[in-house]
N, C-alpha and C positions, 0 to 999 in steps of 0.2 A: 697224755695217755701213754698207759705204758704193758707192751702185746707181749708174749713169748714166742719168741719164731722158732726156735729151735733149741740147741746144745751144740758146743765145740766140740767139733771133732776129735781133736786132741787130747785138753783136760775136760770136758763132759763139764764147764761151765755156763748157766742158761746165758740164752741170748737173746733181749731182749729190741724192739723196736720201739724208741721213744718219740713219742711225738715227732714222727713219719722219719726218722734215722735209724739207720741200723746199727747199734752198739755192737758191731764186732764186722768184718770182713768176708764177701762171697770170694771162695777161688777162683781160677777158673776153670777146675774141675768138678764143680758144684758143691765144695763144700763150705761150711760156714765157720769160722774163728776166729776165736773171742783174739782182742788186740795184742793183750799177750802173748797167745802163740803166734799169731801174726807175724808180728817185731822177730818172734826167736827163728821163724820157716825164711823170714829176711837176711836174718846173720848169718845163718847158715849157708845159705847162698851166696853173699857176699864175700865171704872166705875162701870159698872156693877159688 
């Protein structure tokens, strides 16, 4: 089964729930992104 939960914050990519997993990442500021920006809100922090 495959739901639309939302859109990335970031790049406005849909995000979908597939069969009960969420393709993409909750903040923990409530928002939702796709793994892509995920990975780059990751580096970015990391370099600091």
């Amino acid at each position: 089964m495959r739901e639309l939960v939302g859109t990335c914050q970031q790049c406005g990519k849909e995000i979908f729930c597939l069969d009960g997993f969420l393709n993409g990442v909750h903040t923990k500021d409530g928002k939702i992104l796709c793994f892509d920006c995920e990975k780059g809100v990751e580096e970015s922090i990391d370099a600091k």
